[in-house]
N, C-alpha and C positions, 0 to 999 in steps of 0.2 A: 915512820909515823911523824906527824907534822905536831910541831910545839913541844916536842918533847920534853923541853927542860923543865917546863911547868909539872909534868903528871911524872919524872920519872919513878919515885918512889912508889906511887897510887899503882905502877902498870904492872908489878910483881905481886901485887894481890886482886888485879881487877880485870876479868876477861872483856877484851873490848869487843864490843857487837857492830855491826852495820848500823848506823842513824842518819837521818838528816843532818843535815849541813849545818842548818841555822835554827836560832830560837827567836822565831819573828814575831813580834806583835803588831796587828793592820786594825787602823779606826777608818771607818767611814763615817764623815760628817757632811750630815745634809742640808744642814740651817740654813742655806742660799737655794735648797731647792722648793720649788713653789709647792704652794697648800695642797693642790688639787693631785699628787703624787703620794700613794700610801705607802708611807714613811718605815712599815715595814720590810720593806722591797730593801732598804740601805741596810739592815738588818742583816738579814740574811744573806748580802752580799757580801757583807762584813766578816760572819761568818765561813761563808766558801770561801772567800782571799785567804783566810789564814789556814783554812785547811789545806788550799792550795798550796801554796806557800811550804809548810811545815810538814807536811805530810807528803812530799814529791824528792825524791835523789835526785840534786843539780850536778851534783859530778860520780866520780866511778869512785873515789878514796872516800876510805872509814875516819869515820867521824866518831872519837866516845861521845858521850852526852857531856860533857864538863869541856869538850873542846869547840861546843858549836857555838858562831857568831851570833852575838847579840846585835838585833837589828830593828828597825820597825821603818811602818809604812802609815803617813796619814794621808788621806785621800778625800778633798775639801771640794765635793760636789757643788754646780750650780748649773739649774733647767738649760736646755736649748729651746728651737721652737719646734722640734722632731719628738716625737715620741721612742722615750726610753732611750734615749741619745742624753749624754752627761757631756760637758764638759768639769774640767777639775784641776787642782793643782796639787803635787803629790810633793811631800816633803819626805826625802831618804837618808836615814841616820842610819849606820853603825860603829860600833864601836870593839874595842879591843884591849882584854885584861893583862893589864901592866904584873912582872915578875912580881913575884913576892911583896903584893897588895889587892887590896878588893876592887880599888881603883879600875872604872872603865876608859879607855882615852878615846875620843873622838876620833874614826878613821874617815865617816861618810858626815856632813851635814850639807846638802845639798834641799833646793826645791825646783821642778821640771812644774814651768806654767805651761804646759803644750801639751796635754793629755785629754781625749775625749776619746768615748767608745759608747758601744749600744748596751744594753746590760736592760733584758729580760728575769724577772723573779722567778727562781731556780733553774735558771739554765747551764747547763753543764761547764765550766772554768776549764781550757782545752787550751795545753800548746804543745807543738810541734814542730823540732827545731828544719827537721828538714821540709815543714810547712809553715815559716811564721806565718806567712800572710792569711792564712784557713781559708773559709769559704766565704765567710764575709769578714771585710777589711775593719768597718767598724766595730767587729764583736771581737775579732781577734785583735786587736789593736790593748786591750787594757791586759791580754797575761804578756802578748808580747814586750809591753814598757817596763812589765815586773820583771821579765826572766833576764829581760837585759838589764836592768839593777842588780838583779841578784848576782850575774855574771862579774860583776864589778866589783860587789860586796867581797866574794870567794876571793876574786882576783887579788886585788888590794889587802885582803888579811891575808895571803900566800905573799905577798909584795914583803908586808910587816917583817916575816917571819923566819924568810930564807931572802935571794937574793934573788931579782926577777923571778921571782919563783910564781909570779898570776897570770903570767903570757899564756897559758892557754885557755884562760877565761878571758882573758882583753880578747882572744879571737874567737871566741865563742859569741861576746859580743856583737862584734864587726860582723859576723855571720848573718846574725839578725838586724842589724843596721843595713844591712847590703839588699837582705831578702823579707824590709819589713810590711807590714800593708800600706796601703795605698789609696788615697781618698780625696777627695774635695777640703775637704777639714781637717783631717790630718796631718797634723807637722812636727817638728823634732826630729824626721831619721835624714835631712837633708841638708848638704852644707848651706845652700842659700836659706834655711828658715832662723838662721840668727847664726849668733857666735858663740852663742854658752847654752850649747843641746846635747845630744845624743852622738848624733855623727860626730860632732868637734870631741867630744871627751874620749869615745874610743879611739877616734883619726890620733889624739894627744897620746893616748895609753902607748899605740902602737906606733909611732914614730920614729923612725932611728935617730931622727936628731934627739929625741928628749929622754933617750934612755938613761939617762944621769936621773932624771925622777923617780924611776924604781927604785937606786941606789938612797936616793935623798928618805922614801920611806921605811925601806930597812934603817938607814943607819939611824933616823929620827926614833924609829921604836926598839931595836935591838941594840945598839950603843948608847942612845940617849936615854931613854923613858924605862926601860928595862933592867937600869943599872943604875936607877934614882936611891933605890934603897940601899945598895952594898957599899957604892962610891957615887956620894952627891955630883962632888966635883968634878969627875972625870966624864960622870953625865951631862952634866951640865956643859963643859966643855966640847963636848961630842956635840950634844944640840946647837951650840952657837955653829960649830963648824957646820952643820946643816943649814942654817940659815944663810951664812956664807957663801955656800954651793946654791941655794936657791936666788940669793942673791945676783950672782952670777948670770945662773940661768935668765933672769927676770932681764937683765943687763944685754945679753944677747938673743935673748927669746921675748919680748914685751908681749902684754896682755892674750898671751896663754891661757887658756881656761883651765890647763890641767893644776897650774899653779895654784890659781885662785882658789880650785877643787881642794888641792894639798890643806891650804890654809884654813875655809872654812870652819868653824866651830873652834878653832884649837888655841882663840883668844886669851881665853882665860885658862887652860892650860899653860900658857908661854908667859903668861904675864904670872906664873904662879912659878914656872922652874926659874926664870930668873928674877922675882924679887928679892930672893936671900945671894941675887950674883955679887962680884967687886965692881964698883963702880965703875973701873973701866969695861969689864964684860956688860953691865946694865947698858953703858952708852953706846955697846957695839949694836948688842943686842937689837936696841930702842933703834938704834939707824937703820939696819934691815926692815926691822916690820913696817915700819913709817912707811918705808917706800915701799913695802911687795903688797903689804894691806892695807890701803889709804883709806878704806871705809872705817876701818878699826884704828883709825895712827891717833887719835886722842886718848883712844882709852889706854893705850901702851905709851903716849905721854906722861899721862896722868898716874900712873902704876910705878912707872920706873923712870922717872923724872929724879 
């Protein structure tokens, strides 16, 4: 049973049932889609997503209800000149409850500008791993960008939690990257459609060179963030040595995407474990992130300065 140190007490009086994975919440916003599209259509797509979503087994392991991933999906619609063809940009958060607190930490903050699909009002939300591609590329195209999120999602909370423990969802992934649909307008599953997509993030998951990343996300949430409450400072010293080893990484591996993935959202987390650090840990600290997150190096200036 996965997470177990969280529920051991709870599993001596709580029969665990078969569930879903995840506790996903999906918005679909339209405001960029033109007037002459009835606006209920976003609605009720909104609504299938999440039944999709929530209501589907991504993997074969028991899930209690108190163990499933908090996640969501927002999905920021605007017209093409096709009918019922979207183009969109989809922002993907998860997160993951730190030991002995209410506290969520940031595992997913990501956005994929490379999403369009066809999407008819009430038509059936269908994937199939051993059919990504379906019968048409454009209709199948919006569960297959979900199911390869959600692969990732599962992935990376098994990363948190044991030790490589999501390599079989990185390849569940990859599966669907290999065999995704195929289109004129379709892009994200190819290495030539940019550097920070689909293809790069699983190609990074599954690498033998960057297998020290799985390590860097265990030990960031099992040694550091999960041990905030018992021993501040032994967490906190765990997390710098994580920084350290990404440090590293960043040193012989430069502008990696899987790194830049690591870091998103986890700002003001870091700028939060080390503000109460010793001076000399603040100026270690402050040296790594300047250099691994130069979009964020002012505001980790400015915090721990």
């Amino acid at each position: 049973m996965r997470k177990i140190f969280f529920f051991l007490l709870l599993l001596s009086f709580v029969k665990i049932i078969s569930a879903q994975e995840l506790r996903a919440r999906v918005n679909v916003s339209s405001s960029r889609v033109a007037n002459n599209v009835d606006k209920k259509t976003f609605q009720t797509l909104e609504s299938a997503l999440n039944d999709f979503i929530n209501n589907r087994k991504w993997s074969s392991d028991v899930f209690a209800p108190q163990e499933k991933i908090d996640c969501s999906f927002l999905i920021n619609l605007e017209s093409t000149g096709d009918a019922n063809v979207y183009k969109a940009s989809l922002t993907i958060q998860s997160a993951r409850p730190i030991y002995n607190s209410s506290y969520l930490s940031p595992v997913i903050n990501f956005q994929d500008d490379n999403l369009i699909f066809k999407y008819v009002e009430f038509q059936q939300l269908d994937f199939n791993e051993n059919r990504v591609s379906g019968i048409d590329a454009l209709t199948s195209n919006l569960t297959a960008v979900l199911a390869y999120y959600i692969d990732i999602i599962i992935g990376l909370d098994y990363d948190s939690f044991s030790q490589r423990g999501g390599n079989v969802y990185f390849q569940k992934a990859q599966n669907i990257v290999n065999n995704a649909p195929e289109g004129r307008d379709i892009t994200g599953w190819k290495a030539f459609d940019g550097t920070r997509n689909r293809y790069w993030l699983s190609e990074n998951l599954l690498n033998s060179r960057y297998t020290i990343m799985h390590d860097a996300y265990y030990d960031y949430y099992r040694l550091g963030m999960d041990k905030l409450y018992n021993d501040e400072i032994a967490a906190r010293s765990a997390t710098l040595n994580v920084l350290s080893l990404l440090n590293n990484f960043n040193v012989e591996n430069p502008n990696t995407m899987i790194l830049q993935f690591f870091l998103q959202g986890k700002t003001q987390e870091l700028i939060k474990v080390f503000s109460k650090a010793t001076p000399q840990d603040k100026t270690r600290a402050l040296e790594f992130l300047q250099k691994m997150d130069i979009s964020n190096a002012s505001k980790y200036k400015e915090a721990l300065k």
